[in-house]
Phi, psi and omega in degrees: 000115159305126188287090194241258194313183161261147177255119173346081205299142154328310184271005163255032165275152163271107187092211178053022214286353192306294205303314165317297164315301177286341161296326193267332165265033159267326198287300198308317200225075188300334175296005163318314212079057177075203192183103171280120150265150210215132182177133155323157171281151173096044192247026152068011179268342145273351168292314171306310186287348172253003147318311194307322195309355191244026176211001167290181183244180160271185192209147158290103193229177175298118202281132175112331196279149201264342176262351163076028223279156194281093206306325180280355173259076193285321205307005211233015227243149179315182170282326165292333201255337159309314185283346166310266205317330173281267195319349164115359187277125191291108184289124144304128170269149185220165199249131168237153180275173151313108204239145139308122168262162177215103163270101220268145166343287195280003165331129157299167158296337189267343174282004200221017193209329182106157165218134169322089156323053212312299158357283175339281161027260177305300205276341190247307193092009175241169175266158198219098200236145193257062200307120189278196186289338203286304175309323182276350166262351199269135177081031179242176182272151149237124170233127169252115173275098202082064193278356210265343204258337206272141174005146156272022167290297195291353199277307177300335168291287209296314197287343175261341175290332188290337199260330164255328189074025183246109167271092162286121164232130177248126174228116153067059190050014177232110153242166170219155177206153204213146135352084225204041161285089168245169163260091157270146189228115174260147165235182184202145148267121208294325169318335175234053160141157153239178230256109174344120174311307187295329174296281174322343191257340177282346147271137200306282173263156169212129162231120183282105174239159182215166191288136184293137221239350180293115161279344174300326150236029136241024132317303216266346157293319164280003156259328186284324175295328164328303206278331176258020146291340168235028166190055168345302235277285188297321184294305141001308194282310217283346187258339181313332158308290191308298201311299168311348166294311186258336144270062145236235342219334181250355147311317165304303264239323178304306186281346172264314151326356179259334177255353197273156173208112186307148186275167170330289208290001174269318175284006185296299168331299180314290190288333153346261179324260229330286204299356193265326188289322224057049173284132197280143169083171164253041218258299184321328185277328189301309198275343171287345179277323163320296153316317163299310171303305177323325216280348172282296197314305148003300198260012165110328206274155149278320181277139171281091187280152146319309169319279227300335192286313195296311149308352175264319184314309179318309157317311209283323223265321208289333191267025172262004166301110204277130177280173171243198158284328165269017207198133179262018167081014179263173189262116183264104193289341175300007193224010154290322217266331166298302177325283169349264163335319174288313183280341165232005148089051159291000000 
């Protein structure tokens, strides 16, 4: 998403700290795999996401590269910037911030996936490739608004690009492939479909939200939307302290993840819980220790506690549930959160 109108700031949502949390420990640690939000409408769940652009931090890419490829990571760099590096060219670097790629519904294939030039092709022997939105997220946030709506074509696109982090595109024999490492982040409202089971499990987190029953903040939603609606300019400012705050904090936060390293006893923890849900696979034990780690780095720690898993667990464990026939697979978090606390004297 491209910086035009204003955008509503992050630190001036109100409530929601779930949905908040889990965005900001996808930007510290993008390998979580993203945050499915789940919510009735008007919960304030596309604003937070197109909030982030003014609290993203920058990244350091290939200066010149059409993939944005991530300049300390060759093992990762496109094909153009392979063939730079084979010819002997010293890659530059340059600093870009972080953008919202926004992937729309009704997007084609060739528009989410990119397309070839077969003609070029033929006529040159070289290749000529046209970069969809998957090229314009990598090493970005991609947010699907309803993601619960979209194609199952294009759905087969996202699951394989989220799962190698390689956008294959083949036309008439001539392929090509690129880098696509993103945060995908979806919202959905459940009332109108729920969401392919292979979708849903690729994301790292799911956070469920509603509207606040407290009147005192939603007063306080409704005086804060007023207020930047009718003067973007000055409310921008009065928030611009916080917003900065919470990009230095998810800079830090960056810089501490690079030294954390979780202890026995949080993965002990970790695999507990799995094994006490019966939760299928490790991908749930993988993303509770990930999560965890983010969520002490947030708060300043390089060590990694039993809290941060018991805080991270709400996100991580629920859309992991296995269904039956009888049974709709959700999770009663009061009686995990009772369980927790007792079995590790939290």
């Amino acid at each position: 998403m491209e910086k035009g109108r204003p955008t509503f700031p992050f630190a001036a949502i109100v409530g929601q700290e779930d949905m908040k949390e889990a965005l900001l420990l996808n930007i510290v640690y993008p390998m979580i795999g993203g945050v499915l939000i789940r919510g009735e409408k008007g919960t304030a769940k596309s604003t937070a996401v197109r909030s982030l652009v003014d609290i993203l931090p920058k990244r350091t890419v290939v200066a010149g590269c059409p993939f944005r490829c991530t300049w300390e990571d060759s093992d990762h760099y496109c094909p153009f910037c392979q063939e730079r590096v084979a010819s002997g060219e010293q890659l530059g670097k340059e600093e870009v911030s972080m953008k919202v790629v926004e992937l729309p519904l009704n997007a084609t294939e060739d528009r989410v996936a990119g397309t070839l030039d077969i003609e070029h092709a033929i006529k040159t022997g070289r290749k000529k490739f046209e970069p969809g939105l998957l090229a314009a997220a990598n090493g970005n946030i991609l947010y699907v608004d309803e993601v619960n709506l979209l194609d199952d074509h294009i759905v087969d696109l996202l699951l394989d690009a989220a799962a190698m982090g390689i956008n294959y595109v083949e036309r008439e024999g001539i392929s090509f492939a690129h880098p696509a490492r993103f945060i995908l982040v979806g919202t959905m409202n459940p009332e109108e479909g729920e969401l392919r089971p292979q979708l849903l499990d690729r994301f790292g987190l799911t956070v469920d939200v509603s509207g606040d029953m407290d009147t005192t903040k939603r007063k306080e939603v409704v005086e804060r939307r007023i207020s930047f609606e009718r003067d973007p300019k000055r409310f921008l400012t009065d928030y611009a302290p916080e917003e900065q705050r919470i990009r230095d904090d998810i800079v830090s936060a960056q810089e501490i993840m690079g030294r954390s390293m979780p202890t026995d006893d949080v993965l002990e923890m970790a695999v507990q819980i799995c094994v006490h849900l019966g939760v299928d696979g490790h991908r749930a034990d993988l993303t509770l220790v990930k999560a965890a780690m983010a969520s002490a780095a947030l708060r300043g720690r390089e060590n990694v506690c039993r809290e941060d898993v018991h805080k991270v667990a709400c996100m991580v464990l629920p859309h992991r549930m296995r269904r039956t026939p009888f049974e709709d697979g959700k999770l009663d978090m009061k009686a995990l959160d009772t369980w927790m606390r007792t079995r590790f004297d939290l």
